[in-house]
C-alpha positions in Angstrom: 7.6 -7.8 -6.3 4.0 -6.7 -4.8 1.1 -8.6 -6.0 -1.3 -5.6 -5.5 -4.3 -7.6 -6.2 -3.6 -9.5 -3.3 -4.3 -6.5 -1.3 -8.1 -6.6 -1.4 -8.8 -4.8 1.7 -7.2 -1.7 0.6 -8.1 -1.3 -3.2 -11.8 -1.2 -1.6 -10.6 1.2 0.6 -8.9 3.1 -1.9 -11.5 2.9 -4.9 -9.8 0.9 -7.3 -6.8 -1.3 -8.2 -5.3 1.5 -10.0 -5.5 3.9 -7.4 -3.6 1.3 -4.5 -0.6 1.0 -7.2 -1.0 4.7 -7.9 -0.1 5.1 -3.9 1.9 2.6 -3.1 4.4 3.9 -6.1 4.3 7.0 -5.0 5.5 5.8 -1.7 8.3 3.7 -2.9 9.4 7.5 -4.9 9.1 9.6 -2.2 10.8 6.7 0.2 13.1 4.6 -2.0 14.7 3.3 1.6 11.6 1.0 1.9 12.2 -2.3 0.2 9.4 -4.3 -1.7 9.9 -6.9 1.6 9.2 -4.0 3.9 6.0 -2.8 1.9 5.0 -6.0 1.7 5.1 -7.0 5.0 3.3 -4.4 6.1 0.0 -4.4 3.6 0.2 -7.9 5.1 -0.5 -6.5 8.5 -3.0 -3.6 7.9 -5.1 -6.4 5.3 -5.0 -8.9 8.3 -5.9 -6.1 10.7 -7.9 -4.2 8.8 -6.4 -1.0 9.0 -7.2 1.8 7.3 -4.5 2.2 4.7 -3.6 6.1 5.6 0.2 5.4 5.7 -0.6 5.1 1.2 -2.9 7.6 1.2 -1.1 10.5 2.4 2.8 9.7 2.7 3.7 12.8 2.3 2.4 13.7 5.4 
């Protein structure tokens, strides 16, 4: 399970708490091969890094 409000760096970055669950959901939907693990692991990386979350912004892209 993903604790979204872990993810500080990118419900700032995304506007709102609502709006990080709204994309990451919509990830897991359109790519139901990616485990919670997998997602997970790498918000882990991009908050550490501070990378700009563009992979949940735009997945269908």
């Amino acid at each position: 399970m993903i604790d979204y409000e872990k993810y500080v760096w990118h419900i700032k970055a995304l506007g709102s708490l609502e709006e990080f669950k709204e994309s990451v959901e919509l990830w897991k939907e359109l790519f139901p091969d990616f485990s919670d693990e997998e997602i997970v692991k790498i918000l882990d990386e991009e908050q550490e890094l501070k990378i700009g979350p563009a992979f949940w912004c735009r997945p269908w892209n």
